[in-house]
C-alpha positions as CSV (number, residue, x, y, z in Angstrom):
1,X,107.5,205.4,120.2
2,X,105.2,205.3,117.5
3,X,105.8,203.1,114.5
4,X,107.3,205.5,111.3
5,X,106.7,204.2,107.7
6,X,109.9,203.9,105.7
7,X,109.9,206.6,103.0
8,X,111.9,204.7,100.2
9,X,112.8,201.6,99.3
10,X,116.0,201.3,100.8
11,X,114.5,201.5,104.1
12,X,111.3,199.1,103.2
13,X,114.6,196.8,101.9
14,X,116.5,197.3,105.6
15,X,113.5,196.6,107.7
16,X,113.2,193.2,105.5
17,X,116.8,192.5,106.0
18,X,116.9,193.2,110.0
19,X,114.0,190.7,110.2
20,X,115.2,188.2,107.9
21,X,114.7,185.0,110.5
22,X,111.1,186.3,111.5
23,X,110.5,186.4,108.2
24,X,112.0,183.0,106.4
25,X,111.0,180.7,109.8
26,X,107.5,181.4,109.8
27,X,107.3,181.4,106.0
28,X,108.8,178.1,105.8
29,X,106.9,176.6,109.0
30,X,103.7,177.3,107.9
31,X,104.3,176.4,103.8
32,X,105.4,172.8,105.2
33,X,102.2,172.6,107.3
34,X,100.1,173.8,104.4
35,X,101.5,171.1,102.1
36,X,101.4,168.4,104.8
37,X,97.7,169.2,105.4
38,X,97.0,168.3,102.0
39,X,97.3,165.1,102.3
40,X,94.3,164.7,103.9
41,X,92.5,166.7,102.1
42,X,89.7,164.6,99.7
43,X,91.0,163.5,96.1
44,X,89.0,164.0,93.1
45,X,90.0,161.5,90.6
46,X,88.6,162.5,86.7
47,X,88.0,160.2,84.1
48,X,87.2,161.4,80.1
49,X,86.3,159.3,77.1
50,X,85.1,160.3,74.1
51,X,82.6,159.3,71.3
52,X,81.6,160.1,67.6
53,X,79.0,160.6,64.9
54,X,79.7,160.2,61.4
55,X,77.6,160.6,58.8
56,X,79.5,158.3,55.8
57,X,77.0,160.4,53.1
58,X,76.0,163.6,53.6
59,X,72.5,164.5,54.5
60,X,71.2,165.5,51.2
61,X,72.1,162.0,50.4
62,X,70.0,160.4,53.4
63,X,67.0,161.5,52.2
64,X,67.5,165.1,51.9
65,X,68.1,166.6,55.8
66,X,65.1,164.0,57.3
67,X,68.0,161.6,59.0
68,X,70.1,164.8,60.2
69,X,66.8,166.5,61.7
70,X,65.7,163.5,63.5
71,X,68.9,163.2,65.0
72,X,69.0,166.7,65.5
73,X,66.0,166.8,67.8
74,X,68.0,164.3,70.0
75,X,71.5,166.1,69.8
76,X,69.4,169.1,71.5
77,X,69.0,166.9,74.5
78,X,72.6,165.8,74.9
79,X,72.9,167.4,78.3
80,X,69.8,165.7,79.8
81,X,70.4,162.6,78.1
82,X,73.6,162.5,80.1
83,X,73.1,164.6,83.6
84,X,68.9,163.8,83.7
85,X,67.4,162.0,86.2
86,X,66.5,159.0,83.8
87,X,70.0,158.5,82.6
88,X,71.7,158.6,86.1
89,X,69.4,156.1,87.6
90,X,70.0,153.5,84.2
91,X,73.7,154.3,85.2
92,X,73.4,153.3,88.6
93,X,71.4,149.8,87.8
94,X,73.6,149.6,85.4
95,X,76.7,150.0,87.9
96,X,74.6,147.9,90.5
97,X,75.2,151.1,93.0
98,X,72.1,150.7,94.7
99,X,72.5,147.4,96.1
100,X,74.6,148.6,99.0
101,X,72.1,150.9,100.2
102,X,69.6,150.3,103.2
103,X,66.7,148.1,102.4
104,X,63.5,147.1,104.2
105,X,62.6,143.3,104.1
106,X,60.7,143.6,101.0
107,X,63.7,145.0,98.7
108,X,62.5,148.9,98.8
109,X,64.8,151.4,100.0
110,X,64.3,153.2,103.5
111,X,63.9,156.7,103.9
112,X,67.8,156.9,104.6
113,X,68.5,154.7,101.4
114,X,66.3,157.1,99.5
115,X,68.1,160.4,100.8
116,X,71.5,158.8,100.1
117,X,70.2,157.3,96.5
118,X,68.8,160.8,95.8
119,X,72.1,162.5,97.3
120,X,74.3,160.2,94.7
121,X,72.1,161.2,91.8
122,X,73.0,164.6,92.7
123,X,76.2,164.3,92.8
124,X,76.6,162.5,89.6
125,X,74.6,165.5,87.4
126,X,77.4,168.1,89.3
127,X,80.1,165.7,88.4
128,X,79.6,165.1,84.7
129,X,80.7,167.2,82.2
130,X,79.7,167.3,78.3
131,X,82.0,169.1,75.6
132,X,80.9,169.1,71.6
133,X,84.3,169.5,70.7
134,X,83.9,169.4,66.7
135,X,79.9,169.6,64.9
136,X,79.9,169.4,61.3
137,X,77.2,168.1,59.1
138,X,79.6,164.9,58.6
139,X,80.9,165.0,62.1
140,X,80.0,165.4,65.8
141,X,83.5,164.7,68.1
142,X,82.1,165.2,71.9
143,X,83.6,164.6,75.1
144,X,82.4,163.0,78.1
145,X,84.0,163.8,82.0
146,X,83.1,162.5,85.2
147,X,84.7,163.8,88.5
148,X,84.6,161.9,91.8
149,X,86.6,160.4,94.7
150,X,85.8,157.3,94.1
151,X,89.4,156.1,91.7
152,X,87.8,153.1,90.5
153,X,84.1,154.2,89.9
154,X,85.1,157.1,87.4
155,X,86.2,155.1,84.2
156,X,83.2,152.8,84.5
157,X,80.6,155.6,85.0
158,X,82.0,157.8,81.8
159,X,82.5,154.4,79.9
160,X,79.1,153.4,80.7
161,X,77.0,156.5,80.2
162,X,78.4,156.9,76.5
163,X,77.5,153.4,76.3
164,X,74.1,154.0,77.3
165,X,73.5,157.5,75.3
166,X,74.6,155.4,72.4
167,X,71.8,152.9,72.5
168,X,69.1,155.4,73.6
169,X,70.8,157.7,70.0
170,X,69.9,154.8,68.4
171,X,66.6,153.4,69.9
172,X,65.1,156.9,69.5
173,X,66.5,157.8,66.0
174,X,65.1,154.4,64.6
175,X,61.3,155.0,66.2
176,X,61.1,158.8,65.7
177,X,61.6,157.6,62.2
178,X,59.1,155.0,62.3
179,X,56.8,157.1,64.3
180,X,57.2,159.9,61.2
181,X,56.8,157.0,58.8
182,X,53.6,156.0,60.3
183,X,52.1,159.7,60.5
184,X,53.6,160.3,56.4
185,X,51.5,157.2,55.8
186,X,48.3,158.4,57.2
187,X,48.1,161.7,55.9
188,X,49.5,159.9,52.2
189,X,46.5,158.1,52.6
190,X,44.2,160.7,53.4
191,X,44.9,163.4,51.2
192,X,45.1,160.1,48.3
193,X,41.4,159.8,49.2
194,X,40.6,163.3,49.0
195,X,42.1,163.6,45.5
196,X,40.0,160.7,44.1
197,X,37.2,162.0,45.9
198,X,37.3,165.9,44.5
199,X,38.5,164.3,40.7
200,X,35.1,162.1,41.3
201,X,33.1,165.3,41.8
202,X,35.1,167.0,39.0
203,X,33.9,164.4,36.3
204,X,30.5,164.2,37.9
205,X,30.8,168.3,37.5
206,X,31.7,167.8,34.4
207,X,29.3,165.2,32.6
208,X,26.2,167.0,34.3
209,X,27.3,170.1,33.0
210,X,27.9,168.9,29.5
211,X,31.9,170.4,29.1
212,X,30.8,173.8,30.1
213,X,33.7,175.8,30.6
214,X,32.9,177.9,33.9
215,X,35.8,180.4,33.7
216,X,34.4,181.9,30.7
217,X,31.2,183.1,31.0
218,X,30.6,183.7,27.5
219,X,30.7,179.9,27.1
220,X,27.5,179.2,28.0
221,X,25.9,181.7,25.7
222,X,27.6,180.5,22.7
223,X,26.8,177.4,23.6
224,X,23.3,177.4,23.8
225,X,23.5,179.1,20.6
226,X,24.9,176.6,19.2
227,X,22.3,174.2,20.7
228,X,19.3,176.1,19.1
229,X,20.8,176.3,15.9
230,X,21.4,172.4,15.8
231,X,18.0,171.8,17.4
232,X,16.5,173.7,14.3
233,X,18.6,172.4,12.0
234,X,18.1,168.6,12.8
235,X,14.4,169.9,12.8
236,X,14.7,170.4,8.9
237,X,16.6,167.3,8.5
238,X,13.8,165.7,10.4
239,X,11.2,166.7,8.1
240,X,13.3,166.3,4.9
241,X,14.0,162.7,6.3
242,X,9.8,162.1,7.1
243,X,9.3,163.2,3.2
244,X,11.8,160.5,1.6
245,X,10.3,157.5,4.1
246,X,7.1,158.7,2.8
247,X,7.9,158.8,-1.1
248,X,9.5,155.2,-0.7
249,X,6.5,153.7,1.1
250,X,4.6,154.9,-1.8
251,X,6.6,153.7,-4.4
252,X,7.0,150.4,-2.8
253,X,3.6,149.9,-2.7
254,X,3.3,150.6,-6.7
255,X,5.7,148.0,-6.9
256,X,4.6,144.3,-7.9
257,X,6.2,141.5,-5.6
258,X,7.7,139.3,-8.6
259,X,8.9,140.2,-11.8
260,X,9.9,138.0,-15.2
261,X,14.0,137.2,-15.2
262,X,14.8,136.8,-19.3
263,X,18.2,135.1,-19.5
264,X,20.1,134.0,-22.7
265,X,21.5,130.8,-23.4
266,X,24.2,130.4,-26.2
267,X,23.7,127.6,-29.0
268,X,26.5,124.7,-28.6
269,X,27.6,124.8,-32.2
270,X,27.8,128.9,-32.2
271,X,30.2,128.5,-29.4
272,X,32.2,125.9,-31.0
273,X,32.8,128.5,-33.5
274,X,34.0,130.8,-31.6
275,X,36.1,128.7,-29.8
276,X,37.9,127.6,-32.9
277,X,38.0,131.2,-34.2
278,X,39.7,132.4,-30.7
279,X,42.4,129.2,-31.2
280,X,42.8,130.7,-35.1
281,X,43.7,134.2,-33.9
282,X,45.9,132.4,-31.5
283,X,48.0,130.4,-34.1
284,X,48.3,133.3,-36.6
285,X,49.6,135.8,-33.3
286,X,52.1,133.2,-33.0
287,X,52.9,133.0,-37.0
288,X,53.9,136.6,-36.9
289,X,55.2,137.6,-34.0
290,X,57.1,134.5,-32.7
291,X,58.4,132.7,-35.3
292,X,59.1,136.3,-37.0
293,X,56.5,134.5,-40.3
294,X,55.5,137.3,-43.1
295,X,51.8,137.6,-44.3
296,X,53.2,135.7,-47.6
297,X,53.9,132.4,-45.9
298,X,51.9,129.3,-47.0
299,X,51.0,129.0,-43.5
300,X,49.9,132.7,-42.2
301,X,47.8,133.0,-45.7
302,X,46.2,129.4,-44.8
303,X,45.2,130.7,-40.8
304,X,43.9,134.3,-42.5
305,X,41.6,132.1,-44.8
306,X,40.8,130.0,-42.1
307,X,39.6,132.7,-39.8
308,X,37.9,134.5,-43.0
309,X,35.8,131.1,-43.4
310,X,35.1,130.8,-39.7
311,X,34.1,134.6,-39.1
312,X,31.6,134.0,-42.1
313,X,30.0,131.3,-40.9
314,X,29.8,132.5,-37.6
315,X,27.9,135.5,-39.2
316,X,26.0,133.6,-41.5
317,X,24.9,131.2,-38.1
318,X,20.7,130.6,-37.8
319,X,19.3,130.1,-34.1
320,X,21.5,132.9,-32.3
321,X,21.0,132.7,-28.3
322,X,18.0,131.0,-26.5
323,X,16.0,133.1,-24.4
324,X,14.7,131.9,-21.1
325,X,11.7,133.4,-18.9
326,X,11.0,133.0,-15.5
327,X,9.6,134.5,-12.4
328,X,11.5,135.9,-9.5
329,X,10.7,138.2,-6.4
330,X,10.9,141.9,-7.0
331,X,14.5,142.6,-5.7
332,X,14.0,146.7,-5.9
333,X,11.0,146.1,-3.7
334,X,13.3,144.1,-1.2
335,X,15.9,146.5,-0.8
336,X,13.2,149.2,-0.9
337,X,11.7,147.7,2.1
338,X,15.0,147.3,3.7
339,X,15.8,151.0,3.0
340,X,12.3,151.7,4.9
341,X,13.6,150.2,7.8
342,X,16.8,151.9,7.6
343,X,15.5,155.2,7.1
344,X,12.5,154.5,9.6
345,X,15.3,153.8,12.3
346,X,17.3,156.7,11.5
347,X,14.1,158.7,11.7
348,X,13.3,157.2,15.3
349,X,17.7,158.1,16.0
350,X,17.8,162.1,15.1
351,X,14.1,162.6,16.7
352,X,15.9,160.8,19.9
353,X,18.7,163.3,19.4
354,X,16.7,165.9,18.8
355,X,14.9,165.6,22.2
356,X,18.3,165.0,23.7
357,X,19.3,168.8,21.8
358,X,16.5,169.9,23.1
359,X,17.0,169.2,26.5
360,X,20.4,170.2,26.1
361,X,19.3,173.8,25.5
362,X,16.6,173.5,28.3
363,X,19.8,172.9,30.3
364,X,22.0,175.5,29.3
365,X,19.5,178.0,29.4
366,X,19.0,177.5,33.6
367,X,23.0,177.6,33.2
368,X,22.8,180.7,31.7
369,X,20.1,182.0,34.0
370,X,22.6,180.7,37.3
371,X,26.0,180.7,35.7
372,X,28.2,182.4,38.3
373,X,26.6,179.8,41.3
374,X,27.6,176.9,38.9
375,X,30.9,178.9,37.9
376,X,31.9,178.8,42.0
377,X,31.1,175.0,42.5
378,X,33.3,174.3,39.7
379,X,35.8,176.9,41.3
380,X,35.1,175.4,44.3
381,X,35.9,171.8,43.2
382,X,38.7,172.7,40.7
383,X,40.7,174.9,43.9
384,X,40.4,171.7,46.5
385,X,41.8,169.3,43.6
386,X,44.8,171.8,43.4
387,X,45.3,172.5,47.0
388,X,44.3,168.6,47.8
389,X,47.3,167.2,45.2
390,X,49.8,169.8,46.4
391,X,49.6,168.4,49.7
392,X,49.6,164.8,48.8
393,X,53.0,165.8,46.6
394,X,54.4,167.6,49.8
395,X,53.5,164.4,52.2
396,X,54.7,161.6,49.6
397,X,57.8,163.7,49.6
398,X,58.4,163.8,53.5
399,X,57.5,159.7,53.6
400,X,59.9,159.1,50.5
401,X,62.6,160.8,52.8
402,X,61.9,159.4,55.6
403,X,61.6,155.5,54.3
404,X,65.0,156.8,52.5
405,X,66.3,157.9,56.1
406,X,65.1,154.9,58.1
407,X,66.8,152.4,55.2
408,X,69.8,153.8,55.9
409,X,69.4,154.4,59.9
410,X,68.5,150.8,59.9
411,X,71.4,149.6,57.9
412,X,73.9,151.5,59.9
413,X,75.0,153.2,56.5
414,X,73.9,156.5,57.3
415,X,75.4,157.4,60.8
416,X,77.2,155.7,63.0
417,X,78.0,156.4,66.7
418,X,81.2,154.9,68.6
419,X,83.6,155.4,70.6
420,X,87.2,157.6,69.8
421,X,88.8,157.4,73.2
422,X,87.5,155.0,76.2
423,X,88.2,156.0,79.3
424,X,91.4,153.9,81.2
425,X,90.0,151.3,83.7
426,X,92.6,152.8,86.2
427,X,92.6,156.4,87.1
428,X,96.6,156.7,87.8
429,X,96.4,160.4,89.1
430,X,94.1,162.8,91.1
431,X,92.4,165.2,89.5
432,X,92.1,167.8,92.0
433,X,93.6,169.2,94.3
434,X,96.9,169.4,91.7
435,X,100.1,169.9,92.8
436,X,100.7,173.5,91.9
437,X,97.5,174.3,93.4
438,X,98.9,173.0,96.7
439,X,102.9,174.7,96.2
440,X,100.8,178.1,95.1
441,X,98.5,177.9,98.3
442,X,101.7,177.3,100.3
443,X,103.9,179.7,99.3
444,X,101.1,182.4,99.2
445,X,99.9,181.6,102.9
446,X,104.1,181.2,104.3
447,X,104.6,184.6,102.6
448,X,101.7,186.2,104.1
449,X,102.7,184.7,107.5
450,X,106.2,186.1,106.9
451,X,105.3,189.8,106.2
452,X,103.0,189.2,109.3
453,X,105.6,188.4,111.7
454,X,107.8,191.4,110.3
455,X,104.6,194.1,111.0
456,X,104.4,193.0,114.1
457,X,107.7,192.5,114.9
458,X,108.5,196.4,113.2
459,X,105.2,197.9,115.4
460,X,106.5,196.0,118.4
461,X,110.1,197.2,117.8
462,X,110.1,201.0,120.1
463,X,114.2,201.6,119.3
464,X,115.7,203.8,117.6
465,X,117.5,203.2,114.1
466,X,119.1,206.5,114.0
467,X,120.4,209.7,115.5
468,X,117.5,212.0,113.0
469,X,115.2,209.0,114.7
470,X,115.9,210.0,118.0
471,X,115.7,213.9,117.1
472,X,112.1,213.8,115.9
473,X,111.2,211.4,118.2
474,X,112.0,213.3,121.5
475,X,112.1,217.3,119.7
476,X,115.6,217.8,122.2
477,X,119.0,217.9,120.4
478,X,121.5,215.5,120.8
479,X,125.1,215.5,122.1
480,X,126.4,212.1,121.2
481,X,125.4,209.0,120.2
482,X,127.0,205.7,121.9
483,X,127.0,202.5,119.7
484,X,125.8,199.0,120.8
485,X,127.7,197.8,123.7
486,X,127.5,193.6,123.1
487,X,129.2,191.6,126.4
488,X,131.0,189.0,125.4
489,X,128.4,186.0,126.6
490,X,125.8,188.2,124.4
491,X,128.6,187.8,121.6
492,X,129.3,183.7,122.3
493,X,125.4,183.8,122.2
494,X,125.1,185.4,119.0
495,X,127.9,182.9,117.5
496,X,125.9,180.0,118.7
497,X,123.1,180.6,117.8
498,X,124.1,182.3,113.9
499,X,126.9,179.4,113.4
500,X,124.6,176.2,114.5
501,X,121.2,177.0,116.0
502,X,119.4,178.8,112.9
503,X,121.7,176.5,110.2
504,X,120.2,173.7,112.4
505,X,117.0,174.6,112.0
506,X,117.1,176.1,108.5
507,X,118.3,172.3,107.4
508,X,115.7,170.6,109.1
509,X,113.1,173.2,107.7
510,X,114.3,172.3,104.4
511,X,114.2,168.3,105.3
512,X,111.0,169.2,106.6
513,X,110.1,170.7,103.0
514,X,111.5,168.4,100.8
515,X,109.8,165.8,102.7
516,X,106.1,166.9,102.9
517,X,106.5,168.0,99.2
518,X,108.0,164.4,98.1
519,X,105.0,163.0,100.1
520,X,102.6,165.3,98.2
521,X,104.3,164.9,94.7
522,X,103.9,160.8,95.6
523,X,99.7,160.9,96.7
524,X,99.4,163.1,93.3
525,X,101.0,162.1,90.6
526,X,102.0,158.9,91.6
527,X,99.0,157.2,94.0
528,X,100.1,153.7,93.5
529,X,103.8,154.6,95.2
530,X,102.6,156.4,97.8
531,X,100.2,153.5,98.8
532,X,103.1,151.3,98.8
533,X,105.2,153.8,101.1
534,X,101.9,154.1,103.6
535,X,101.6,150.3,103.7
536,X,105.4,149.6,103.9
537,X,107.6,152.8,103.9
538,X,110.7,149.9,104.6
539,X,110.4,148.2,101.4
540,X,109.5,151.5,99.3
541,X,112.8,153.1,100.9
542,X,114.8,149.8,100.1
543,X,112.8,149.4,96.4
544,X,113.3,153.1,95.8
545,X,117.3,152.9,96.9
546,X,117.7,150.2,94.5
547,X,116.4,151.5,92.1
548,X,118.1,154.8,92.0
């Protein structure tokens, strides 16, 4: 008889229910041997720690962004810095992993040391894991994972790599920035040189040019007009200067070298007099003004007749002054001579600057004759100067960042890297495979054993269910239908084995369970108990009793 799909539920329900043992013995048979497999399946133990970098100022204050670029330009290499070759083989020195592998006699590795050294670094790079949890400008929060079976391997490697990534942050932060000190520093100095230079040739432009202006082209004209006009002026000036030395020379030579000095020399007795006249005038100013005296006291008249007598005498004096003649040099003559020299020097001065005018407008007239070369030199010379100090400006800034950047890198004020979370020095608890991995495998694979065993028991199963079965199985009608005739040693059978074979084994299925999953529970989530109950199950049984 073929096999007929049920058409509703209620029939998919009945087939499940006349099958209920092939179903829940398999599925329980093979869930316990899928959990008790797992325990020898390999354990993954994962370890995590993780770091920091803080920036205590923020980067405009480090020297604008120079501190935050150069670290940066690391930060972009987290990944290799961690899983690269170079790193993994530091961690392994470090760890002193390579000292159990095959040698030869002079301390290099044989080929088979080599393949296992080169299979471990492998296996390292696909084992560690790098998170940036948090990146701010202030802030970098990342986490560092490391899978293996080794339990007491992981915490050191994680712990160690940060350790090492640390050092290498700051090793390379602290000579990038010395390396971009060095190279500020050279091209400071260089374009420093190149200013003085190109001002140099700008004064040098300058003082052979005279203060020509090149951007205006008129300048030059005007300013060889200018020239001539001086030139022709200090021309006149020249010749009205030739024509006074000349006049002087003449006239000093009409002049004598001495001439007679006639001084006076006042008679003693005449100055007597006028002494005692001057003491007179003094006495009667003091008559009338001080002592307050009217011109009809005894005294004042006595001092105005006094002064009357001596003012007469004084007039009425013989002699007068003594004259005395001498000769002396002819002073006019000396100062005339002196003047000579003056003007003759002068002279010899404006003829000098009149040849110096003169080639001054010699000058500007080939600079008006090649103006526009002499205009792009200056161009030229002016545009390099501008170009030249803007890059000095832009290099002095980049080194005055970067000397700001590595002051504070090398002070440890400006970032600091260290650690948030260290990884544990014992790994308590597998990472992988987990316990609901296991239960999940288990129940899938028991429930796909148990819908198995009822298809193949249903395909397997040629009886009829029902009388409309029967009908449109065999296409004859049917007369009666007889029920199950059970004997009674197929009944005691059926008691037997429904009242104590299948409980039987349904409680040692469960034991059977319970057991395997305690076992599994213990070897993941608590190692170090199920390593006591594999060394000494005794003692765990007795510590575990007395403990409950």
């Amino acid at each position: 008889m073929a096999w007929r799909k049920p058409s509703n539920l209620n029939e998919w329900f009945g087939i499940l229910v006349r099958h209920k043992k092939k179903f829940f013995f398999p599925a329980i048979s093979v869930m316990i041997v899928v959990i008790w497999a797992s325990q020898w399946m390999p354990r993954e133990f994962r370890a995590e720690a993780k770091f920091q970098r803080k920036s205590e100022m923020s980067y405009s204050q480090q020297g604008d962004s120079t501190l935050g670029d150069a670290y940066g330009k690391i930060h972009a290499l987290m990944n290799y810095n961690f899983k690269g070759r170079p790193a993994i083989e530091q961690l392994i020195i470090d760890l002193r992993l390579k000292e159990g592998l095959p040698h030869t006699a002079d301390g290099q590795l044989t080929t088979d040391g080599m393949m296992t050294y080169d299979a471990m670094i492998n296996r390292f790079a696909n084992a560690i894991y790098v998170n940036n949890q948090v990146s701010s400008e202030s802030i970098d929060l990342i986490s560092v994972s490391f899978t293996d079976m080794d339990r007491a391997l992981v915490p050191k490697v994680v712990n160690k790599l940060i350790e090492n990534y640390m050092t290498k942050v700051r090793t390379e932060l602290d000579e990038t920035l010395l390396d971009q000190k060095k190279f500020f520093d050279t091209e400071v100095n260089r374009y420093r040189t190149k200013v003085r230079e190109l001002e140099s040739a700008k004064l040098r432009f300058t003082l052979t040019q005279g203060g020509i202006t090149p951007e205006d082209p008129m300048f030059v004209y005007n300013k060889l007009e200018d020239l001539k006009k001086n030139k022709d002026k200090m021309k006149a000036d020249i010749e009205k200067a030739k024509g006074s030395l000349d006049a002087l020379i003449k006239w000093v030579k009409e002049q004598p070298d001495v001439v007679q000095n006639t001084t006076k020399e006042e008679n003693e007795e005449l100055v007597e007099l006028k002494e005692k006249l001057k003491s007179l005038k003094q006495a009667l100013d003091a008559n009338l003004y001080e002592l307050r005296r009217t011109k009809e006291h005894p005294q004042v008249k006595d001092l105005i007749r006094r002064i009357a007598d001596t003012n007469k005498e004084i007039a009425e004096f013989e002699g007068g002054d003594k004259l005395n003649i001498e000769e002396v040099p002819n002073v006019e003559k000396i100062a005339a001579d002196k003047d000579i020299s003056t003007k003759a020097g002068e002279l010899a001065a404006m003829e000098k600057t009149l040849e110096e005018t003169a080639a001054e407008v010699d000058k500007f007239e080939l600079l008006n004759r090649d103006f526009f070369r002499v205009r792009n030199d200056y161009l030229k010379i002016t545009r390099d100067l501008t170009e030249s100090t803007d890059q000095l400006k832009f290099w002095e800034d980049n080194l005055r960042r970067t000397q700001m950047a590595l002051t504070v890198s090398v002070g440890d004020r400006g970032m600091r890297l260290s650690f948030v979370q260290r990884a544990p020095e014992t790994v308590t608890k597998p990472s992988s495979p987990t316990l609901f991995k296991i239960i999940g495998a288990a129940i899938a694979l028991g429930l796909a054993a148990g819908i198995l065993m009822i298809v193949l028991a249903e395909l397997l199963d040629h009886s009829y269910r029902s009388v409309e079965q029967a009908i449109d199985e065999i296409k004859l009608p049917v007369l009666g239908a007889i029920n199950e005739i059970v004997s009674p040693a197929a009944a005691m059978r059926r008691k037997i084995l429904g009242w104590g074979v299948f409980p039987l084994v349904t409680t040692v299925l469960a034991l059977l369970l319970t057991g395997v999953f305690m076992l599994t529970y213990l070897s993941l989530e608590q190692p170090h108990k199920y390593d006591m109950l594999k060394q000494n199950p005794v003692d765990f049984i007795r510590q575990t009793l007395g403990g409950a």
